[in-house]
C-alpha positions in Angstrom: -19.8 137.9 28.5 -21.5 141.0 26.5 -24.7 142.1 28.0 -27.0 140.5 25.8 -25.1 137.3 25.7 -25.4 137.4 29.7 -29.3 138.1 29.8 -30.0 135.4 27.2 -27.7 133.3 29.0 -29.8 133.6 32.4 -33.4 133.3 30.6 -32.0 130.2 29.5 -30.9 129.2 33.0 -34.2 130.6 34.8 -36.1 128.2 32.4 -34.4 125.4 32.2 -34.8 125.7 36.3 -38.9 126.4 35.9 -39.3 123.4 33.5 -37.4 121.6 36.0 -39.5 122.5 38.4 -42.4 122.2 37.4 -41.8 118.6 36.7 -40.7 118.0 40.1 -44.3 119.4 41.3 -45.9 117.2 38.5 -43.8 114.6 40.0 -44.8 115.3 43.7 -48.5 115.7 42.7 -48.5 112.3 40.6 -47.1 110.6 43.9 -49.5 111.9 46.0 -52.0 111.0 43.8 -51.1 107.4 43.9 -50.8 107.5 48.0 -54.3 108.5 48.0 -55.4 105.8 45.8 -53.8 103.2 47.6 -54.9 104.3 50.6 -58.8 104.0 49.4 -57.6 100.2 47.8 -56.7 99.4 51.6 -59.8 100.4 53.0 -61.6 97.5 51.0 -58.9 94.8 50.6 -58.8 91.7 52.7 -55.6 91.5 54.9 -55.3 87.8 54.1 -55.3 88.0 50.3 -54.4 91.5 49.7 -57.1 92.0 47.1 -60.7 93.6 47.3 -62.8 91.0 47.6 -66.6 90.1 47.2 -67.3 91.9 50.4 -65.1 94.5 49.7 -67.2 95.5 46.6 -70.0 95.5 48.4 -68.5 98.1 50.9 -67.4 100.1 48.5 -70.3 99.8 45.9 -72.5 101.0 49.4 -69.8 104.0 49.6 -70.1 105.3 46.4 -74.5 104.5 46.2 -74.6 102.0 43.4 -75.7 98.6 43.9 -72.8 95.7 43.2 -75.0 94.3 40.9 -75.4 98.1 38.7 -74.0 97.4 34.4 -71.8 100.8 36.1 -69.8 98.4 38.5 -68.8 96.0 35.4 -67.6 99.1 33.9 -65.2 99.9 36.5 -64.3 96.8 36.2 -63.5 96.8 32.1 -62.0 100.1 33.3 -59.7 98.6 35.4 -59.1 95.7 33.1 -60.0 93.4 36.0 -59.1 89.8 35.7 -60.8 87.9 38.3 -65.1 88.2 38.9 -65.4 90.1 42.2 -62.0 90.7 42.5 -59.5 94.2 42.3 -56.1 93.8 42.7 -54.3 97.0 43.4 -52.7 97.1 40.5 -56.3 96.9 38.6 -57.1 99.2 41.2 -54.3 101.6 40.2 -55.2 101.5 36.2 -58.7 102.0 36.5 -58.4 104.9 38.9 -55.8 106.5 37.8 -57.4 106.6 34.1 -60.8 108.4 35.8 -58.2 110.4 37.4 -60.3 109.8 41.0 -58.2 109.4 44.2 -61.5 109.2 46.1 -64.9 108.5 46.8 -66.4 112.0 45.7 -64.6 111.7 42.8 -65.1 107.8 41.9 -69.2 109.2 42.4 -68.4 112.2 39.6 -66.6 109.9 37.0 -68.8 106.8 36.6 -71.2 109.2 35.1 -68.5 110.0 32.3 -67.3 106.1 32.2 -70.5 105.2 31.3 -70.8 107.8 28.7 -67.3 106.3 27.1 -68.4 102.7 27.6 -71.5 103.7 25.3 -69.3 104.8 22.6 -69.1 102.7 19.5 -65.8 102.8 19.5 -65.5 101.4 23.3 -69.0 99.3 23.2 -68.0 96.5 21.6 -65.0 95.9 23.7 -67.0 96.4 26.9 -69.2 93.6 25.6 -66.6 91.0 24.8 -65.4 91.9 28.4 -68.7 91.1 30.2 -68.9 87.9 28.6 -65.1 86.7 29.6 -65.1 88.3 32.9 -68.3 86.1 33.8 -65.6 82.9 32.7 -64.8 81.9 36.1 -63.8 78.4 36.3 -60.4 77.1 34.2 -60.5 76.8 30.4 -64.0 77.8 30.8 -65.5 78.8 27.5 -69.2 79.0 27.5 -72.1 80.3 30.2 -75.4 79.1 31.1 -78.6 79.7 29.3 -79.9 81.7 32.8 -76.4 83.9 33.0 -76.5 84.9 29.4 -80.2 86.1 29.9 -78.8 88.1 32.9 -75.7 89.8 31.3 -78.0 90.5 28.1 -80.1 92.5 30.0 -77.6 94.3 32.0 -75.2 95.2 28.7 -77.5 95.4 26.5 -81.1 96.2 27.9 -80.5 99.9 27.8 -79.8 99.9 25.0 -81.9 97.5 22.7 -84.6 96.8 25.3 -86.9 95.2 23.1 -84.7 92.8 21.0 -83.2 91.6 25.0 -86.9 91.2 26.0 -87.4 88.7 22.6 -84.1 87.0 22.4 -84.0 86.2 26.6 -87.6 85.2 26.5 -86.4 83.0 23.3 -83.5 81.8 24.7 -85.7 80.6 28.3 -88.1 78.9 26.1 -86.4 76.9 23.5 -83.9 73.9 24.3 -81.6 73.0 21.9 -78.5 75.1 24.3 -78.1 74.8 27.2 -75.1 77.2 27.0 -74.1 80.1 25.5 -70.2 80.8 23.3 -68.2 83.6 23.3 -69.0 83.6 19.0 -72.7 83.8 20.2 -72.6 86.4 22.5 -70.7 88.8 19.9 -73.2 87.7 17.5 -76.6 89.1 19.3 -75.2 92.7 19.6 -74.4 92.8 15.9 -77.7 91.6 15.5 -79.1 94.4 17.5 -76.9 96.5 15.6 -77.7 95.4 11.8 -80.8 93.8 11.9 -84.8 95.8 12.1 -86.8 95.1 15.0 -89.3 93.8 14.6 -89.8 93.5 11.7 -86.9 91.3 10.8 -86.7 92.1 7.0 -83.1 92.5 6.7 -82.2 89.7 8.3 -81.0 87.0 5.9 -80.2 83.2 7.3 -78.1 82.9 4.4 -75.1 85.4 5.9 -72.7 84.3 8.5 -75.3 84.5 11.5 -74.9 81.4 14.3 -77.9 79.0 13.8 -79.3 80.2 17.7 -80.3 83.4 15.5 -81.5 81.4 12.6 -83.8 79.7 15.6 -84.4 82.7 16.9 -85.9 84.9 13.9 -87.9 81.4 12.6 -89.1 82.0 16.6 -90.6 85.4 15.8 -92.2 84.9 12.5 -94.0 81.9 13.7 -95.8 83.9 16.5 -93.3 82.8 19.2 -95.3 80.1 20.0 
């Protein structure tokens, strides 16, 4: 082999065997990675079921200072794409974490900052929202929630946001009685309201477009003094 031929030869050799390993230590690091996060997923799971449970949130919620009931804990869960209210499997477990790229609790406490910033996103907000509402779904071929849930949720997806049209349409939705519950179709339909429609005023907002008859209610509500 000629002298160049020989050093081009070995360059390709010597970096074929970096590449090579540098995947390995990708490899190595991703594993270890994982180790860590299942580690943390035992430290909260029931031994019975093999999920974290209620009481298991509540442990780790207290590890990483945020109250179970904070809109940040319902974003770990749409994070994780959790199924089941109160509930983390670990493989919902994996997902979420392994997408915030945290393999502990210093780091889970650095990231929900930055998850709540993506939830936020227009492009991520409405998703989050349709999520709230189904993960609250916890009986079988359950389809609507109760007047006094929906008020809840309300304020904790959408308070921060539009705090005075949640203030209005809760106090509206206590006071009047015509439902009792509240449908996925209805749900979606008060953020676009909040979205589209100019509070207080109102005078955008016409009964004659696709909006559900709660809203229709809701707006004759407002104009007539909310009496």
């Amino acid at each position: 082999m000629c002298g160049w031929g020989a050093s081009l030869f070995w360059e390709k050799q010597m970096g074929a065997y970096e590449g090579t390993s540098k995947l390995g230590a990708t490899s190595k690091a991703v594993s270890k990675e994982l180790e860590r996060i299942d580690h943390l997923f035992q430290a909260y799971a029931d031994g019975s079921s093999g999920m974290i449970d209620p009481e298991g949130i509540e442990s780790f919620c207290s590890d990483v200072e945020v109250d179970h009931t904070d809109v940040r804990i319902l974003m770990l869960a749409w994070k994780m794409k959790a199924e089941k209210q109160g509930y983390f499997t670990l493989e919902e477990w994996r997902r979420g974490l392994k997408a915030l790229r945290a393999d502990n609790i210093s780091k889970i406490k650095k990231a929900l900052p930055e998850l709540a910033k993506e939830v936020t996103r227009p492009s991520n907000f409405s998703d989050f929202y349709s999520y709230a509402f189904r993960y609250c779904l916890t009986e079988d071929k359950q389809k609507c929630i109760d007047i006094e849930s929906a008020c809840e949720l309300l304020d904790l997806v959408l308070g921060f946001q539009f705090r005075p049209q949640v203030d209005k349409l809760t106090e509206y939705l206590k006071y009047q009685h015509d439902y009792k519950v509240i449908n996925l179709d209805q749900w979606m339909s008060f953020l676009r309201f909040c979205n589209e429609i100019n509070f207080p005023s109102l005078d955008n907002y016409d009964s004659d477009l696709a909006w559900p008859l709660i809203l229709d209610n809701f707006v004759e509500w407002m104009h007539g003094g909310q009496s």
